[in-house]
C-alpha positions as CSV (number, residue, x, y, z in Angstrom):
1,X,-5.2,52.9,-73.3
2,X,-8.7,51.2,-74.0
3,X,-12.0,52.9,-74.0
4,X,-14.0,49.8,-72.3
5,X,-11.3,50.3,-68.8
6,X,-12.5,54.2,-68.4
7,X,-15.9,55.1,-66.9
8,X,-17.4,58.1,-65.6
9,X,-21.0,58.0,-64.4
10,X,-22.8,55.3,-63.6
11,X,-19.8,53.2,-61.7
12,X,-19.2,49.8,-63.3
13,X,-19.4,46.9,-61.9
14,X,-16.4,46.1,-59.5
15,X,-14.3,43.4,-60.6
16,X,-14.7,39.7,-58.4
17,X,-12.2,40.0,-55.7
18,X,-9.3,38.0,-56.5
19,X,-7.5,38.1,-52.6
20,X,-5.6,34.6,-52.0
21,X,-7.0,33.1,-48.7
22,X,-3.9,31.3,-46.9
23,X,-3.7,27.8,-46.7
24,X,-3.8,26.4,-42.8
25,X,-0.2,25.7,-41.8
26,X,1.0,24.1,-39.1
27,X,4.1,25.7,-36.6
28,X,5.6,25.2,-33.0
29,X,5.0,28.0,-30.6
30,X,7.9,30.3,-29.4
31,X,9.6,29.1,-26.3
32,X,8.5,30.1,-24.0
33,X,5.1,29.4,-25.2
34,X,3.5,25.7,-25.2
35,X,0.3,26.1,-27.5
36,X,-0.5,28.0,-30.8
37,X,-3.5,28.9,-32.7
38,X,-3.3,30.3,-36.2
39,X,-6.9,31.9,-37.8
40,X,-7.3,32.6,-40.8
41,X,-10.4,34.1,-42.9
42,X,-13.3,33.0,-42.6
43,X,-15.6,36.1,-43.7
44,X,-16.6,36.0,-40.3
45,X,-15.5,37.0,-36.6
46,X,-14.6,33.9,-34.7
47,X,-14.2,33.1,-30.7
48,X,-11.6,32.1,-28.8
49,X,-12.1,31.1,-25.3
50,X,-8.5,31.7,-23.1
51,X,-8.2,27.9,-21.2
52,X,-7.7,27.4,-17.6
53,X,-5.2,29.1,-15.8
54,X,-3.9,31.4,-18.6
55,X,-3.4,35.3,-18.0
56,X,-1.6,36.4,-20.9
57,X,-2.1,35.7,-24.8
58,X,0.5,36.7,-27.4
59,X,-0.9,37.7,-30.2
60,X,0.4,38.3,-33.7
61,X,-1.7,40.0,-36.5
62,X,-1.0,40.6,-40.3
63,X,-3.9,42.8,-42.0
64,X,-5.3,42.0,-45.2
65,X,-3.2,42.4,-48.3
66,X,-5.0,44.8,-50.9
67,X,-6.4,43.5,-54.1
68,X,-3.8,44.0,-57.1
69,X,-0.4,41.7,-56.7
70,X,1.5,43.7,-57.9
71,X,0.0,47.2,-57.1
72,X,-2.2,46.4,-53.9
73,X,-0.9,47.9,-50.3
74,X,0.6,45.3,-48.5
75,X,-0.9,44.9,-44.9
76,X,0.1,46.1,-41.6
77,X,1.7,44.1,-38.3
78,X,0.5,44.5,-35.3
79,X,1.5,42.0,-31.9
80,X,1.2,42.6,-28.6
81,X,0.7,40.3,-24.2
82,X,-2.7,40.4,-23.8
83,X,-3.7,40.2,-20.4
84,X,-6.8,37.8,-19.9
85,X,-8.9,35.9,-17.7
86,X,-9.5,32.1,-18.1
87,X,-12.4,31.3,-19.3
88,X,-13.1,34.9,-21.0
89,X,-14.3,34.7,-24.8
90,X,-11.6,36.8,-27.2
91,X,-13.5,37.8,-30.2
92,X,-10.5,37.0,-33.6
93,X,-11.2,39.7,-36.2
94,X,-9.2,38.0,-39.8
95,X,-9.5,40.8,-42.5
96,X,-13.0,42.2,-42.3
97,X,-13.7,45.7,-42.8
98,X,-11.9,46.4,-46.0
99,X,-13.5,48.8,-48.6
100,X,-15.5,47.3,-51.5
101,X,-14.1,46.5,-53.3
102,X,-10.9,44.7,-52.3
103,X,-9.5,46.8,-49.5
104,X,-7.8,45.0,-47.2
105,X,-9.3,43.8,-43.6
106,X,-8.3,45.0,-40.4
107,X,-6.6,41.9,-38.4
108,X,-7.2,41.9,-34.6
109,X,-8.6,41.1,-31.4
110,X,-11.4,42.5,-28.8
111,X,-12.4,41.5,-25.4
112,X,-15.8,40.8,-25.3
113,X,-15.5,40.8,-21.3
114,X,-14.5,44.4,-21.5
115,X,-16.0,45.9,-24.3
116,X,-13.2,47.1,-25.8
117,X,-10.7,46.5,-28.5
118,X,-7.7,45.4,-27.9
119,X,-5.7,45.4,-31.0
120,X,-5.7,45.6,-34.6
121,X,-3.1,45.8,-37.8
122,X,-4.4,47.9,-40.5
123,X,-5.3,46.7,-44.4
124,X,-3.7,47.8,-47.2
125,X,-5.3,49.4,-49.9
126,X,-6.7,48.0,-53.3
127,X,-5.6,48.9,-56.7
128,X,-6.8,46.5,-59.2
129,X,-7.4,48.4,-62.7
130,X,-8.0,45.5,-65.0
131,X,-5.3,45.6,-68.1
132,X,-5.4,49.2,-68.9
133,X,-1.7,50.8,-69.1
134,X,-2.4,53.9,-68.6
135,X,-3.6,53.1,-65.2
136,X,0.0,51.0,-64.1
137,X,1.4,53.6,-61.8
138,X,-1.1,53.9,-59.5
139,X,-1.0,52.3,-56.4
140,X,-2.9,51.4,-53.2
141,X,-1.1,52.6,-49.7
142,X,0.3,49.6,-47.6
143,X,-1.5,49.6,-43.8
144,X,-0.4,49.4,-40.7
145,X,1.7,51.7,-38.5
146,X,0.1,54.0,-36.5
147,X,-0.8,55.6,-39.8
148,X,-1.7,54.0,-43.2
149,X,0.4,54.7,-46.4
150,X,-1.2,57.0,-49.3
151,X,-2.1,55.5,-52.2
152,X,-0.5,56.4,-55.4
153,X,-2.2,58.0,-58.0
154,X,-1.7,58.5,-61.9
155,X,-3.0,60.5,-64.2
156,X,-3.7,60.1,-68.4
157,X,-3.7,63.0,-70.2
158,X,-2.4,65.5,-67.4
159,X,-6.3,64.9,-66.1
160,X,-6.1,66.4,-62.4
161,X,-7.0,64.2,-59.7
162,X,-6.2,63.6,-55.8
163,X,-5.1,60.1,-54.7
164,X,-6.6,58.4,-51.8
165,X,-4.8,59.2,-48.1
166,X,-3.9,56.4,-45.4
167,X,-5.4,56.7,-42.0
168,X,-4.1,58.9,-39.5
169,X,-4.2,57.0,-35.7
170,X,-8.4,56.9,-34.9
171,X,-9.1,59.4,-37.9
172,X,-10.2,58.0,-41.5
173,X,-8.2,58.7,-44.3
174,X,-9.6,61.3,-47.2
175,X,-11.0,59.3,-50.2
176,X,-9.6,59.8,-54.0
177,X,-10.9,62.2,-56.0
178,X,-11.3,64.2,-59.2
179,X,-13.7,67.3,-60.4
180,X,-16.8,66.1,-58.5
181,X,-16.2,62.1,-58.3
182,X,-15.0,60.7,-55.2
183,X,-14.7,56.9,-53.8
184,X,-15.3,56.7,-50.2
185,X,-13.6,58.2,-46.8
186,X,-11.7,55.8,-44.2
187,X,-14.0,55.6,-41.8
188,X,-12.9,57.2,-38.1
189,X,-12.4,54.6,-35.6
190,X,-16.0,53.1,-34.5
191,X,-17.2,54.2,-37.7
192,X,-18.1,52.0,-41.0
193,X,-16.5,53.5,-44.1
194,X,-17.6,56.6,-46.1
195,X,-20.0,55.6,-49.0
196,X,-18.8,57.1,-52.7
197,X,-20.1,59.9,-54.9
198,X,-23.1,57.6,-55.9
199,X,-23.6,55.9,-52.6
200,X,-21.8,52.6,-52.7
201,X,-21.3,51.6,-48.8
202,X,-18.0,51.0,-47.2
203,X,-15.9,48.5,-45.5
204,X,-17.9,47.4,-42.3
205,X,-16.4,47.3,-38.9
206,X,-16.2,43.7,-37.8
207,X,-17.8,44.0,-34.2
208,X,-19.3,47.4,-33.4
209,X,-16.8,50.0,-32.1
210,X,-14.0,48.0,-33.2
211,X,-11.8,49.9,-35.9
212,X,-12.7,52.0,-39.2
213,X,-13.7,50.4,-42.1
214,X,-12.0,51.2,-45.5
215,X,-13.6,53.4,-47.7
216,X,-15.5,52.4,-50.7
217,X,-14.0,52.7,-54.1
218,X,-15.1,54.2,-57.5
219,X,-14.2,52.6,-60.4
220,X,-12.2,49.4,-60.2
221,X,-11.3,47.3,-57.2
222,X,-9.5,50.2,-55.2
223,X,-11.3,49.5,-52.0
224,X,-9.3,51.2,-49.0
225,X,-7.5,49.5,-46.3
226,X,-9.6,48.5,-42.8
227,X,-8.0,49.5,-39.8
228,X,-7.8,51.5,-36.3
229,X,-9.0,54.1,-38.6
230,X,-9.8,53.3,-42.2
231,X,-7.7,54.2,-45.2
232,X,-10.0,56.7,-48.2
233,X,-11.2,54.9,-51.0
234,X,-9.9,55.2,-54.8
235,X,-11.0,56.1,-57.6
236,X,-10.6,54.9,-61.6
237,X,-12.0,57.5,-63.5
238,X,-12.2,59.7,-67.1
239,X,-12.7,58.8,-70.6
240,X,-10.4,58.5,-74.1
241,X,-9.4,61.8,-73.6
242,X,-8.0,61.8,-70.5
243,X,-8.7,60.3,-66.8
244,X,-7.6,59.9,-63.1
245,X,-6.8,56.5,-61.2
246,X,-6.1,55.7,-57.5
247,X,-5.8,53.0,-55.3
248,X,-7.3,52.8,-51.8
249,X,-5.1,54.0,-49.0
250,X,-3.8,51.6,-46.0
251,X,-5.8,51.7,-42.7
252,X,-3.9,52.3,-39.6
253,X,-2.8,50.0,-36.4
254,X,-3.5,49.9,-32.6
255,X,-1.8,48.2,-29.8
256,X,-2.7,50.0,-27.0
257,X,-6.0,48.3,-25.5
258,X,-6.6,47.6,-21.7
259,X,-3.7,45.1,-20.2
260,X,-2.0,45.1,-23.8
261,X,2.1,45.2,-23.7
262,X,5.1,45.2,-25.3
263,X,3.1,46.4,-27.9
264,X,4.4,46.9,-31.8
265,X,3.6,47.6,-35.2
266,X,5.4,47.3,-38.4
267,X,3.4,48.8,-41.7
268,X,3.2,47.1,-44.7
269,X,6.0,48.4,-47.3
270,X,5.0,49.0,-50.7
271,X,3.2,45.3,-51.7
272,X,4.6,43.8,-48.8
273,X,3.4,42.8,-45.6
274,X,4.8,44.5,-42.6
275,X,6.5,41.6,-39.9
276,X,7.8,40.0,-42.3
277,X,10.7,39.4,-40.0
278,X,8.6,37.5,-37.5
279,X,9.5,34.1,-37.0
280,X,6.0,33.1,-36.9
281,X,5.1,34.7,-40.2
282,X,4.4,32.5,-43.0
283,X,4.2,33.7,-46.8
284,X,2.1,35.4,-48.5
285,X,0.2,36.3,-45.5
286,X,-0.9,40.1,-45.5
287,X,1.2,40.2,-49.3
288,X,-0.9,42.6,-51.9
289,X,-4.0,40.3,-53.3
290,X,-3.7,38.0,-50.4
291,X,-5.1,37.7,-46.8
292,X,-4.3,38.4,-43.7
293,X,-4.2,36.3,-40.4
294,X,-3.9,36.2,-36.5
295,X,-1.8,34.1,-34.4
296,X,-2.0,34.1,-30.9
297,X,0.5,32.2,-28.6
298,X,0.1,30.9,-24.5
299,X,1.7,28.9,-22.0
300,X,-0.2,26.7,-19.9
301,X,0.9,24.5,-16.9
302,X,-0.3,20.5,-16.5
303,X,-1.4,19.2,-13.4
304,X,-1.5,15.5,-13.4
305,X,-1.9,13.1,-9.8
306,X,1.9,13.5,-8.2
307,X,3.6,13.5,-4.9
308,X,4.1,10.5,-2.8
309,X,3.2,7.0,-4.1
310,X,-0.4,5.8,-3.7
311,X,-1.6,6.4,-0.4
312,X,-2.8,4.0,2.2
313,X,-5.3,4.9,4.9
314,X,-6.9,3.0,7.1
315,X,-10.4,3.2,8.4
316,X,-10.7,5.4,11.5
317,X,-6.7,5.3,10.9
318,X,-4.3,8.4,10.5
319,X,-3.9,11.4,7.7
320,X,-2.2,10.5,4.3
321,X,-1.4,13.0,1.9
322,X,-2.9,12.8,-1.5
323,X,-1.9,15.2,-4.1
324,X,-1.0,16.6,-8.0
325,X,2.0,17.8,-9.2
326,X,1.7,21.0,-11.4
327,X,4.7,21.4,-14.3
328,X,5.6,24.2,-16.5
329,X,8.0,26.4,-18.1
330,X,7.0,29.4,-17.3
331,X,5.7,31.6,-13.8
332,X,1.4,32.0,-13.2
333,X,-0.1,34.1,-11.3
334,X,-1.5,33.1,-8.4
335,X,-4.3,30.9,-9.3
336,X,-7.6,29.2,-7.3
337,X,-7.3,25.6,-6.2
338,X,-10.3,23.5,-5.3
339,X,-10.4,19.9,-3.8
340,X,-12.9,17.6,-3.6
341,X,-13.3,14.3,-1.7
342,X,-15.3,11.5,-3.5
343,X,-18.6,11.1,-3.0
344,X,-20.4,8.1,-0.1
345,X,-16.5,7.2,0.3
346,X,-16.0,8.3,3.9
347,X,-13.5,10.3,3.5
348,X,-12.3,13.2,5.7
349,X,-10.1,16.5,5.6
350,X,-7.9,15.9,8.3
351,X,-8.9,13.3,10.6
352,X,-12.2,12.4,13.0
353,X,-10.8,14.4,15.6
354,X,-8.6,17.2,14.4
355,X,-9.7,19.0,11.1
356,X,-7.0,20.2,8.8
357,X,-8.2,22.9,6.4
358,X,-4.8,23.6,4.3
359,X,-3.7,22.7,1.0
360,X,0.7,22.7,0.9
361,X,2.0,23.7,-1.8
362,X,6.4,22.5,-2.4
363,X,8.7,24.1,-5.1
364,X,11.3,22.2,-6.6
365,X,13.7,23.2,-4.1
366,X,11.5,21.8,-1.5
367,X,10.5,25.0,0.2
368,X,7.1,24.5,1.1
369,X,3.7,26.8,1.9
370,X,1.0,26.2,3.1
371,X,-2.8,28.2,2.2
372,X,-5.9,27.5,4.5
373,X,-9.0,27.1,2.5
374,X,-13.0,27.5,3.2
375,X,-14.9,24.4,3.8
376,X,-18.0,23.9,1.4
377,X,-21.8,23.9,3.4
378,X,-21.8,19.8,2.5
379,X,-18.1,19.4,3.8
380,X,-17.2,17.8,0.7
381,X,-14.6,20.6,-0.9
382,X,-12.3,22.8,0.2
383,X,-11.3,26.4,-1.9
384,X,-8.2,27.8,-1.9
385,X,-7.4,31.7,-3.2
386,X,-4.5,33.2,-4.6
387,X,-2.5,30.0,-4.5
388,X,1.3,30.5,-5.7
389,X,2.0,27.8,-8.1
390,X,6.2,27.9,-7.3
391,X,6.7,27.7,-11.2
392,X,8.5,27.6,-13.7
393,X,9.5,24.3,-12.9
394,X,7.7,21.2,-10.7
395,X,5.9,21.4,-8.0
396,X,3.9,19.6,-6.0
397,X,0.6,20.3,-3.6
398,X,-1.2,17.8,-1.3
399,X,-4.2,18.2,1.7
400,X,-4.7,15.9,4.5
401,X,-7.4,13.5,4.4
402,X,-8.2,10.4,6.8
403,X,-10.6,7.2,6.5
404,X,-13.5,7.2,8.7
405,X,-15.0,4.2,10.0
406,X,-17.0,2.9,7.8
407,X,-15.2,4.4,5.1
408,X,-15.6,2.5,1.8
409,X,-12.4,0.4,1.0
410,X,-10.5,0.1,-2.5
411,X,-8.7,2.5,-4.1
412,X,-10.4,6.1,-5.2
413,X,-9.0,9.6,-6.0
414,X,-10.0,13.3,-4.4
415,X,-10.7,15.7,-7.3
416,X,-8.4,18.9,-7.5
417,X,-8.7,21.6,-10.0
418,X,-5.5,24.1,-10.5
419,X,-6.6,27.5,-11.9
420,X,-9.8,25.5,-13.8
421,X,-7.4,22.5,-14.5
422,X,-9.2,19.1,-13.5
423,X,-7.1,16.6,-11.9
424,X,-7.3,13.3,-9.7
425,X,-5.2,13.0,-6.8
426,X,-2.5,10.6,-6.0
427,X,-4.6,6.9,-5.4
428,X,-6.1,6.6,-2.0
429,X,-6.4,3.2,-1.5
430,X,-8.6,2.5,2.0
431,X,-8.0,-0.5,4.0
432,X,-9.9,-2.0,7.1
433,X,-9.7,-0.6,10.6
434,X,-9.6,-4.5,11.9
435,X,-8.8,-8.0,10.6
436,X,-10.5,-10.9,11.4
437,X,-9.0,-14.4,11.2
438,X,-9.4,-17.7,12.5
439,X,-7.6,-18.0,16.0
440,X,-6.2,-20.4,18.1
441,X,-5.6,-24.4,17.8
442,X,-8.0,-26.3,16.2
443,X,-10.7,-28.1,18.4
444,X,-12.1,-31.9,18.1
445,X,-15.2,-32.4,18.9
446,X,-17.0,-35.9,19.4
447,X,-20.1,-36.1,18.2
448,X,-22.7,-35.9,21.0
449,X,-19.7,-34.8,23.3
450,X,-19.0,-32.5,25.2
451,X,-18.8,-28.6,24.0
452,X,-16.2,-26.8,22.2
453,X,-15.2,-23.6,21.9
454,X,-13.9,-22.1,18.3
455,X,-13.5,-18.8,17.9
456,X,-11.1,-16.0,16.0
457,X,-9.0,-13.7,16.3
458,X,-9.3,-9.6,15.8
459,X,-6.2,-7.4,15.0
460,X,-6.0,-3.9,14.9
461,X,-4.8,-2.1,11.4
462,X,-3.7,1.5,12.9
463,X,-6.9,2.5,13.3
464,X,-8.2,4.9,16.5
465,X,-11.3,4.7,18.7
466,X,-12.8,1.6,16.7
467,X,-16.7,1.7,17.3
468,X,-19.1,-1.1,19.3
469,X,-19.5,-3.7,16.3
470,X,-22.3,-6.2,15.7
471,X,-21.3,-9.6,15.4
472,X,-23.0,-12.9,14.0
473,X,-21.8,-15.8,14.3
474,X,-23.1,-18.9,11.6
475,X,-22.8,-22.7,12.1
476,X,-22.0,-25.1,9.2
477,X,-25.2,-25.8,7.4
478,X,-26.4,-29.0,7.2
479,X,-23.9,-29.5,9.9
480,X,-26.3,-30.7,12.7
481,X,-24.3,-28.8,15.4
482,X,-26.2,-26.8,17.9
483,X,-24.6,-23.7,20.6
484,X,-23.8,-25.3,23.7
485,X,-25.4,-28.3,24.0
486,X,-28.6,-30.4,23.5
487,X,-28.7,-30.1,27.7
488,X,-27.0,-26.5,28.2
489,X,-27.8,-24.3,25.1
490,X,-24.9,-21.5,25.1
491,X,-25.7,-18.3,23.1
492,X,-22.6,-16.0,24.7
493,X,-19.7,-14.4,22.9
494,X,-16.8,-14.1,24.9
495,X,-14.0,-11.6,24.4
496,X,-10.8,-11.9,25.2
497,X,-9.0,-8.3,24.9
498,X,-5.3,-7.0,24.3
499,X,-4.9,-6.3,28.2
500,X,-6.4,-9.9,29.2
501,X,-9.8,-8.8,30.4
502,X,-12.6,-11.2,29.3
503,X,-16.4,-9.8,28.6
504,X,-19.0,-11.7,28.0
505,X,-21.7,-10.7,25.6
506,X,-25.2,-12.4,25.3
507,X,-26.7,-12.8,22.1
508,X,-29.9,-13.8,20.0
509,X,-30.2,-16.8,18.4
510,X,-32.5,-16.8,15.0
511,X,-35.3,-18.8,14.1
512,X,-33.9,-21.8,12.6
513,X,-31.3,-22.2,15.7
514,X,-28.6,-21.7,12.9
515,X,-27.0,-18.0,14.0
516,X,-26.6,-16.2,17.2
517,X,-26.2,-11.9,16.8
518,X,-24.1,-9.7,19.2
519,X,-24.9,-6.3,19.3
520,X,-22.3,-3.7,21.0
521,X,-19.1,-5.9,21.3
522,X,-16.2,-3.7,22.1
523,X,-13.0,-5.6,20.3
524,X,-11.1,-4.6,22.8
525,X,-7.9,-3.6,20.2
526,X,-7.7,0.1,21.4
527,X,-4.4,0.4,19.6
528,X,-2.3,-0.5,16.5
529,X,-1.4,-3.6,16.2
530,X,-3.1,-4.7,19.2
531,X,-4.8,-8.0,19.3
532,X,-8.0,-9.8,20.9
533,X,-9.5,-13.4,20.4
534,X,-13.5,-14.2,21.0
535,X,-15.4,-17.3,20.7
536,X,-18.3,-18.8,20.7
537,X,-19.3,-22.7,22.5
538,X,-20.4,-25.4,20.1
539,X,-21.0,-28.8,20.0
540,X,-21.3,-31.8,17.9
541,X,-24.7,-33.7,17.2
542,X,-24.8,-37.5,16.8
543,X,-25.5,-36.9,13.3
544,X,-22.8,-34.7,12.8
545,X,-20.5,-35.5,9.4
546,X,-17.1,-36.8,10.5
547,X,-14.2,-34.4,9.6
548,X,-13.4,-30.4,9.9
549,X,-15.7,-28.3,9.0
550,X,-15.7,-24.5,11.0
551,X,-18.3,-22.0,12.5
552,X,-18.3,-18.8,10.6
553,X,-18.1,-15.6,12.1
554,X,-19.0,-11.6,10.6
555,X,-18.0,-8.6,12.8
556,X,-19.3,-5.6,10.9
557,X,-18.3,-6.1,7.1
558,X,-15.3,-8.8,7.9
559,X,-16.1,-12.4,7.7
560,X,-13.6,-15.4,8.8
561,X,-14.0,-18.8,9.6
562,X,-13.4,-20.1,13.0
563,X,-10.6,-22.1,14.5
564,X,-10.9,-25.5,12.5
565,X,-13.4,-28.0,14.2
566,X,-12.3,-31.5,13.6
567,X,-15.2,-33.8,14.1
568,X,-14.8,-37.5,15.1
């Protein structure tokens, strides 16, 4: 034994904390699981935020090794389903709270949403005596379990003295002691650990009301163990003659927080770390001198733009179905659904004259079901509550939307978002409600002859109660070719519809005598496919160029040229 390893009064200076922080390692989740998050320490609680459309974490915990590799407590094991709410912020405890100095930390997690803890594995105790011999069969008590292990003691010179005791479920653990020196009691759970015979604080709970912290040692680095409850601080204590050493004693585990199951601890065993058996663990995690770690585990489903193949509507046309498929491995619980049409695009939820309200959801089997949701105030977004997702597997969900009139055409996407899981819909690609194009046989015209009468012709796409239109109607420029003639000026439109009815409209011609506008034509195309032709009479000025040239006509947003006018 050497003189310079013994102290009683005043305590020495604890030794530096030698606990191995663990390297970041990479690992797949557990099937069924699709994502994994490993923390390790950081000397400082971190957050983790559940994502969209998750309700239950799997979490895996190792508690803090104790200072000492070879006579340190290893750490407890604690894992456990949490059940959360996406979005809700989990507050990841990594081996905080173990006594000074080197206890090991409690490993866990608390909802900050509810206030509570939700579980933790307990930290082994330290026992870190320097080189002196006479001090190598004490030990610190391993954590974990729903109590913490004692720690060890041993004594020099048959010098009486009481060894440190492991937590006991939410009640600290007794400190070390001999004659009237004592390290620190396990604090109860809530509770920072118990301060020593001279005043040295203990471990300090990680988030307040979360776990005991380990009580403070005396002598040496035999901290006690973090935990549910923490484990008592040791002690190293005596002089030549004779003397007393202890390590710290392991804290204790929980697994029994609000919407926690399947809930189980292992304790540490000696210098080892309890769960050791876990596929997920990775050495030396929660090993004596070495830290612990949290690893928490989830499944989450994919929504990406699915069902049919891009859909086609037509302005003032029928419903297509737009929609996102939705994949996983695993079952959800029922989960929100909003959908959103895009914004000054025109678009409808059902069509202009029968609203549909419901979102349909299909399995893979092809059973479907159907939800009706609330319309928002600007009639831009239906919600949808407690919609089944039909997994594991694929399925697929769609709404009914139609172009209105003067809906924008190209291609755009509705917006849906799965349990907080953004998503554009299958394309919509919008087409027009008519076609123009020139129509009929081409017309000569002599110049300073007699009038002509080019015109086009208007086809119906599918669409349904097509609205009055304005129509203007252009000659060439520089064409020297007046409406009607120089005698008879003509500035009528007339209409020949689908049934064989002929209207004629009368029009205004502008300023420079170069475009007459209709307002209020009915196309007369009241049905798919159905076809009308309307022209305008021209004629040719002396000084009109020789050869074809056309008159141009716009009805609403479509422009065409004319029948060709060949010009002799």
């Amino acid at each position: 034994m050497t003189q310079e390893t013994l102290t009683s009064t005043p305590e020495p200076a604890p030794v530096v904390e030698p606990r191995a922080a663990i390297a970041q390692t990479a690992a797949a989740p557990l099937a069924p699981y699709t994502h994994i998050r490993r923390f390790n320490y950081s000397g400082s609680v971190e957050n983790f935020t559940v994502p969209p459309g998750v309700t239950t974490i799997n979490a895996r915990c190792w508690g803090g090794g104790g200072a000492g590799p070879g006579q340190g407590g290893g750490g407890g094991f604690a894992t456990g389903n949490v059940a959360v709410v996406p979005g809700e912020t989990l507050r990841v405890v990594v081996d905080l709270g173990g006594g000074p100095s080197g206890g090991g930390g409690m490993s866990g997690l608390f909802s900050q949403r509810l206030g509570q803890t939700l579980l933790i594995a307990g930290g082994g105790g330290a026992c870190l005596l320097g080189n002196n011999s006479d001090a190598a069969a004490a030990r610190g008590g391993a954590g974990g379990g729903a109590s913490g292990s004692d720690a060890v003691g041993s004594s020099w010179a048959g010098s009486p003295g009481t060894p440190a005791r492991g937590a006991s479920g939410s009640t600290g653990g007794a400190a070390a002691s001999r004659f009237d020196v004592n390290g620190g009691r396990g604090g109860n759970s809530g509770q920072n650990g118990g301060a020593n015979v001279i005043g040295t604080a203990g471990g300090q709970v990680p988030i307040p009301g979360m776990g005991g912290g380990g009580g403070a040692s005396y002598g040496g680095n035999t901290g006690g163990g973090a935990g549910y409850a923490g484990g008592g601080g040791g002690i190293a204590v005596g002089n030549a003659a004779s003397a007393y050493f202890s390590g710290g004693a392991g804290g204790s585990s929980f697994v029994s927080g609000p919407g926690v199951t399947s809930g189980r601890t292992a304790p540490g065993n000696g210098t080892r770390a309890g769960g050791q058996d876990d596929p997920l663990y990775q050495s030396p995690v929660g090993e004596a001198g070495n830290r612990g770690q949290v690893v928490l585990q989830w499944s989450e489903f994919t929504v990406t733009p699915g069902g049919p193949p891009d859909v086609e509507l037509v302005q003032g046309g029928s419903a297509g179905y737009p929609g996102v498929r939705v994949d996983a491995g695993v079952a959800f619980d029922p989960v929100s659904v909003t959908v959103t049409l895009p914004a000054d695009h025109g678009l409808l939820f059902g069509t202009q004259t029968l609203a549909d309200y419901q979102l349909t959801v299909q399995n893979a089997g092809g059973q479907s079901t159907q939800y009706v949701g609330e319309l928002s105030q600007d009639g831009m977004s239906l919600v949808f509550s407690d919609v089944a997702l039909e997994l594991p597997g694929t399925s697929v969900m769609w709404v009914a939307v139609s172009a209105g009139h003067n809906a924008e055409l190209g291609a755009t996407n509705l917006a849906f978002t799965v349990g907080g899981k953004a998503s554009p819909s299958t394309t919509v690609i919008v087409t027009p409600n008519f076609t123009v194009s020139p129509g009929g046989s081409p017309v000569t015209a002599e110049r300073g002859g007699p009038p002509k009468y080019p015109g086009v012709q208007v086809r119906n796409n599918g669409s349904q109660g097509i609205p009055l239109q304005e129509v203007t109607v252009t000659l060439p420029p520089d064409a020297q070719m007046r409406f009607g003639t120089a005698a008879t000026p003509d500035h009528q439109l007339t209409v020949w519809d689908s049934d064989g009815n002929i209207t004629v409209y009368g029009g205004s011609i502008s300023g420079d005598g170069q475009s007459l506008h209709f307002s209020d034509v009915d196309l007369g195309i009241p049905d798919e496919g159905s076809q009308s032709v309307m022209w305008v009479c021209v004629s040719a000025g002396d000084g009109t160029p020789v050869g074809d040239t056309h008159v141009e006509f716009s009805v609403c947003t479509r422009t065409s040229l004319s029948t060709t006018i060949h010009v002799i």
